[in-house]
C-alpha positions in Angstrom: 0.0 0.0 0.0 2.5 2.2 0.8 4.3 1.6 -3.0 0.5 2.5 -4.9 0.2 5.4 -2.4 3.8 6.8 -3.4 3.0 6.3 -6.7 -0.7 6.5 -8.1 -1.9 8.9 -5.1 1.4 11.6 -4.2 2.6 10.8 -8.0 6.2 10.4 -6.3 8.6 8.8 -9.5 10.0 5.7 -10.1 13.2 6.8 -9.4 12.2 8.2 -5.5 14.1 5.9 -2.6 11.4 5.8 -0.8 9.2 4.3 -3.9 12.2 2.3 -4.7 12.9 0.6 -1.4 8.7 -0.1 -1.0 8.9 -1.7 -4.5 11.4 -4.0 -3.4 9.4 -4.8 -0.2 6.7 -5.7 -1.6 7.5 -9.2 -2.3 9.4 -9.4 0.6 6.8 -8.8 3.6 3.1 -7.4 3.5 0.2 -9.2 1.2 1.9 -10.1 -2.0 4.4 -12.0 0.2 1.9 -14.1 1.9 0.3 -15.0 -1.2 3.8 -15.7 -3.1 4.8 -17.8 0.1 2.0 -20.2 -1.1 2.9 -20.4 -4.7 4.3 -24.2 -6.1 7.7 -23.7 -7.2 5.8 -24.7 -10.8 3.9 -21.5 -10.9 0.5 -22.5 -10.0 -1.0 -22.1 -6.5 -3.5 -25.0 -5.0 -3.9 -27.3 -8.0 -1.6 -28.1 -11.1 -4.4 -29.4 -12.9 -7.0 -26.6 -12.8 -5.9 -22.8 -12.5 -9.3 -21.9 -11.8 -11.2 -23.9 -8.9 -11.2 -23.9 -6.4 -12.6 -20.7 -6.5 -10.8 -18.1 -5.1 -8.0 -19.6 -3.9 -6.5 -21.5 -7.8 -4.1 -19.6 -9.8 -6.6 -17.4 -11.6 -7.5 -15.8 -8.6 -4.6 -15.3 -6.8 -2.9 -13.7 -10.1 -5.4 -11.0 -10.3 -4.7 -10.1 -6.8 -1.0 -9.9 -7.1 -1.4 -7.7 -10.2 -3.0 -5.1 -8.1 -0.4 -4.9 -5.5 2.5 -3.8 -7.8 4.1 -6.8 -9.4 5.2 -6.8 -12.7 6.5 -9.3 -15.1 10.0 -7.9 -13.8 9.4 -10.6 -10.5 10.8 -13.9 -11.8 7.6 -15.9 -9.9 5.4 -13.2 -11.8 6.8 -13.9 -14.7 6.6 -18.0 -14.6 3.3 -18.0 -13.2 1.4 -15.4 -16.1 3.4 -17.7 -18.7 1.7 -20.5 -17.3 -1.5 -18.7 -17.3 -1.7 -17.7 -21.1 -0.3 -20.9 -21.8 -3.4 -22.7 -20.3 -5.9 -19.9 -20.9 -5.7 -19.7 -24.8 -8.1 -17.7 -26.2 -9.5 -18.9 -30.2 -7.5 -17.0 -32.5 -3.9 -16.3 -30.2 -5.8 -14.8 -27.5 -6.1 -15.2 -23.8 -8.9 -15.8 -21.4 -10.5 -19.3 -23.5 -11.3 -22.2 -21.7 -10.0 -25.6 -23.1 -11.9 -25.4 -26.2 -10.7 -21.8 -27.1 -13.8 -20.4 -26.4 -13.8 -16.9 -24.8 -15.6 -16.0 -21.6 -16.1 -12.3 -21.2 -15.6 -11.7 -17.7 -12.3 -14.2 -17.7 -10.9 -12.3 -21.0 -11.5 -8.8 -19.6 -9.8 -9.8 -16.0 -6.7 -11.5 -17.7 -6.1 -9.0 -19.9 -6.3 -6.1 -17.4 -4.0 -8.5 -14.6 -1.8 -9.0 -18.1 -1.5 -5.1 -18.7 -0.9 -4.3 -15.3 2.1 -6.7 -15.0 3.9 -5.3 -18.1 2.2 -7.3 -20.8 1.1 -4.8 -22.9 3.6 -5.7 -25.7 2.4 -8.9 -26.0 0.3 -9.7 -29.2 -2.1 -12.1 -27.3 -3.4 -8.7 -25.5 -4.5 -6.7 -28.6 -5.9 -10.3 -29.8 -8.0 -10.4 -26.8 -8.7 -6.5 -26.7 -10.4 -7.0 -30.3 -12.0 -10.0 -29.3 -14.2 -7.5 -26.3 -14.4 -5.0 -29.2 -16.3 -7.8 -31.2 -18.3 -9.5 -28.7 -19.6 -6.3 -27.1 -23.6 -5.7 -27.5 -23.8 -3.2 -30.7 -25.7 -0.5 -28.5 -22.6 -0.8 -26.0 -21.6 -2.7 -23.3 -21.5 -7.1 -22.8 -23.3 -9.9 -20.9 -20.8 -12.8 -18.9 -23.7 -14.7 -20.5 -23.4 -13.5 -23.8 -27.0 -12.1 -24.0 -28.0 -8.4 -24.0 -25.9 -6.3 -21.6 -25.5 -5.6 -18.0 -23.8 -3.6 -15.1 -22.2 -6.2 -13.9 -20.2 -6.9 -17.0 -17.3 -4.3 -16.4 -14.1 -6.2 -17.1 -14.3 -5.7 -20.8 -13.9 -1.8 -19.7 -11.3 -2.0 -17.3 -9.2 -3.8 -19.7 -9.2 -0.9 -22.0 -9.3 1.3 -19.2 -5.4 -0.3 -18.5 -4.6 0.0 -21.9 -2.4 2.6 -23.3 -4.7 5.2 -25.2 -2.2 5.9 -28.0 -2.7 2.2 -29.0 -6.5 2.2 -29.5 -7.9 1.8 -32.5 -11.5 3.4 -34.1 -13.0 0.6 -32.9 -12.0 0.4 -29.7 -12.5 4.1 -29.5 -15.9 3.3 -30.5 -16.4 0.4 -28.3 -15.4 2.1 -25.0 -17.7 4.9 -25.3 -20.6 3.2 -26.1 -19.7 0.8 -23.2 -19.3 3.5 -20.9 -22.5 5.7 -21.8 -24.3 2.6 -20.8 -22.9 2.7 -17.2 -23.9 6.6 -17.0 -27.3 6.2 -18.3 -27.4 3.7 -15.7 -26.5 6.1 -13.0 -23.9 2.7 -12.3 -27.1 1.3 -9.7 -30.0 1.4 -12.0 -31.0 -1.7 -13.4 -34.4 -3.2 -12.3 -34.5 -4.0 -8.7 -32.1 -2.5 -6.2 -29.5 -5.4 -5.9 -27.9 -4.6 -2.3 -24.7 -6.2 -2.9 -24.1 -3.5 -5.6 -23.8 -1.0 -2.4 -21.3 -2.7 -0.4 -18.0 -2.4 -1.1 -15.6 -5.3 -1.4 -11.8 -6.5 -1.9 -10.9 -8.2 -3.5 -13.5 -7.9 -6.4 -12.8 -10.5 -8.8 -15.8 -10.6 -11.0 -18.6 -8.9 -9.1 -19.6 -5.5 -9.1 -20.2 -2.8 -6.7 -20.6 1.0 -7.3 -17.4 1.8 -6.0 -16.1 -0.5 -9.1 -18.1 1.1 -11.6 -16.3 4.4 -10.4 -12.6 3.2 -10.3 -13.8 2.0 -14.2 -15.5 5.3 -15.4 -12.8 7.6 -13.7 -9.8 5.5 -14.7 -11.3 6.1 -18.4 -11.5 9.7 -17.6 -15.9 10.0 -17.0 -15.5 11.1 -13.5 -17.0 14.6 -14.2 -20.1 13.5 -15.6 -23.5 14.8 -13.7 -24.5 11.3 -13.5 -22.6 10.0 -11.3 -24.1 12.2 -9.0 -25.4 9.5 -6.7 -22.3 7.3 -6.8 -20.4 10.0 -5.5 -22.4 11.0 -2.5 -22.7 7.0 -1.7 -18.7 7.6 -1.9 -18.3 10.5 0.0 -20.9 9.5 2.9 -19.4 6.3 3.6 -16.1 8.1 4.9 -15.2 7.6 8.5 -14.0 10.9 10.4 -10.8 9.7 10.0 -10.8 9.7 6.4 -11.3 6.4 6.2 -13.6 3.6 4.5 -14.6 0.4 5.8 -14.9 -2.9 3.9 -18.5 -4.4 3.7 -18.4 -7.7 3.0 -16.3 -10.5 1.1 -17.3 -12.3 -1.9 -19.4 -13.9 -2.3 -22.1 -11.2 -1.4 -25.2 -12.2 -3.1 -28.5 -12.1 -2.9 -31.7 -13.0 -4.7 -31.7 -15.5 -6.9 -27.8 -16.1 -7.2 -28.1 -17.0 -3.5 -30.7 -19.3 -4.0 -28.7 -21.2 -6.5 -26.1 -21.6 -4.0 -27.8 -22.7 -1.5 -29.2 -25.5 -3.9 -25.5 -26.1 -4.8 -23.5 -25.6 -1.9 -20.6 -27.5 -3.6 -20.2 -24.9 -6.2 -20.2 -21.8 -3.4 -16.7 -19.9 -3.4 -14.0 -20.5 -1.0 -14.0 -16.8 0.0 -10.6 -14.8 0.2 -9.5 -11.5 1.8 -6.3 -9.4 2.7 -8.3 -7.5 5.7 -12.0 -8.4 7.6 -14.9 -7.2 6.7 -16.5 -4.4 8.6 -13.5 -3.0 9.3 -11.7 0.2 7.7 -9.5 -1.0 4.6 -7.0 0.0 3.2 -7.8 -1.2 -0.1 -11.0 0.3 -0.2 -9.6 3.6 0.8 -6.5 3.5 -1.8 -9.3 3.0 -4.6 -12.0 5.3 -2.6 -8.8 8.1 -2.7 -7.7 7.4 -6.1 -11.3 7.9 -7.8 -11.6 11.0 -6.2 -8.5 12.2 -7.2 -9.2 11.1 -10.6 -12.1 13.0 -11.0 -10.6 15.8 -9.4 -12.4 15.7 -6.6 -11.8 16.5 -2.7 -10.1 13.5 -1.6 -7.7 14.4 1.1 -8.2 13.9 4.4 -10.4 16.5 5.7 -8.4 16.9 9.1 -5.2 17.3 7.1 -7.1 19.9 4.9 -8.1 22.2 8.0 
């Protein structure tokens, strides 16, 4: 934390000792060291022969962690373990993000991709593969489905992938693709679609493919929407969750579900997540206050403490 706080929040440089000194902590002591420490010296994490279940404890998981903490492909376990990943994740057409048939899942290809960019990857060819693949499988109107029908909130990888991605390298169509995607998300007000879905107002860490208004903000200000009137109610959800101390708690852990999703696991209890977490629930979080801090900030918004302000 105090590496991405150096760097994304106080915008100190690479070449700063104190950023230098956390970047080499960081696999060394803290979270990323914990979850290293339980890596196979082959590169995969619980099970060889699956690097997705269990759920969220496999490879998969674990990977898109790590690639929020400030790894990069530069960390020789990094680097073994992502080849292993796109080597077993191949996506029809030199992609990544397929299962073992090739086929393409939309919330795995948007994960990998962004986990891919943020660890250096951005070079690779399998990336801009996969990049067109989201451009071609979004819904014409804007936007995808993880079930490949219509389009929902909830779907929000295939933006944060572009949203890690270098804009000089997009193309038209991505162009095309990410605005459309994210005008859905503002008409939506990111919370309105049919029923109020509680989950959707607690915040969580780590997120891997659910969604929560505090993700559809790190999305929408990352791609540079933060000043749109719309996200009006986000924002004050936001901004009344702070603790006096400047801080925000984290809700819950995944899975959070409710409605019918919850009914389905109670009916298949063997298919329920094996939930993982870097700090409780109901407590004040770092994580959730790095991200809380950095969408302010990106939307140029009031987001120091406001006892250090006075």
């Amino acid at each position: 934390m105090r590496y991405l706080t150096l760097t994304q929040l106080l915008g100190r440089p690479d070449r700063d000792p104190e950023v230098k000194e956390s970047l080499r902590n960081i696999p060394r002591t803290g979270w990323a060291a914990e979850i290293l420490s339980e890596r196979d010296a082959g590169g995969w994490w619980e099970r060889p022969d699956s690097l997705y279940q269990p759920k969220y404890h496999a490879t998969n998981w674990r990977l898109l962690v790590l690639s929020d903490l400030g790894l990069t492909r530069a960390n020789p376990e990094i680097r073994r373990s992502c080849k292993l990943w796109m080597d077993r994740f191949v996506l029809k057409g030199g992609g990544v993000g397929g299962n073992s048939t090739g086929r393409g899942h939309h919330c795995v290809v948007g994960n990998m991709v962004r986990a891919l960019l943020q660890f250096g990857y951005g070079d690779d060819p399998r990336i801009r593969v996969s990049l067109d693949w989201l451009v071609k499988t979004a819904d014409p109107k804007g936007g995808w489905s993880c079930f490949e029908r219509g389009r929902n909130l909830d779907s929000w990888e295939g933006l944060s992938a572009f949203a890690a991605y270098p804009r000089d390298r997009w193309t038209p169509a991505m162009t095309g693709c990410v605005d459309r995607a994210a005008e859905f998300f503002l008409e939506k007000e990111l919370h309105r679609q049919g029923e109020r879905y509680a989950p959707w107002y607690r915040f969580h860490y780590p997120v891997h493919y659910y969604y929560d208004l505090l993700v559809g903000l790190e999305v929408l200000t990352a791609l540079g929407r933060g000043g749109d009137p719309r996200l009006a109610f986000a924002w004050d959800l936001l901004e009344g969750r702070r603790r006096k101390d400047g801080r925000w708690v984290m809700d819950a852990v995944h899975p959070d579900v409710e409605g019918s999703l919850a009914e389905w696991f109670r009916a298949h209890p063997s298919r329920r997540p094996t939930p993982f977490t870097l700090e409780p629930a109901g407590k004040p979080s770092k994580m959730i206050t790095f991200r809380a801090l950095r969408s302010l900030q990106r939307a140029g918004r009031s987001w120091l403490d406001p006892e250090t302000q006075a």
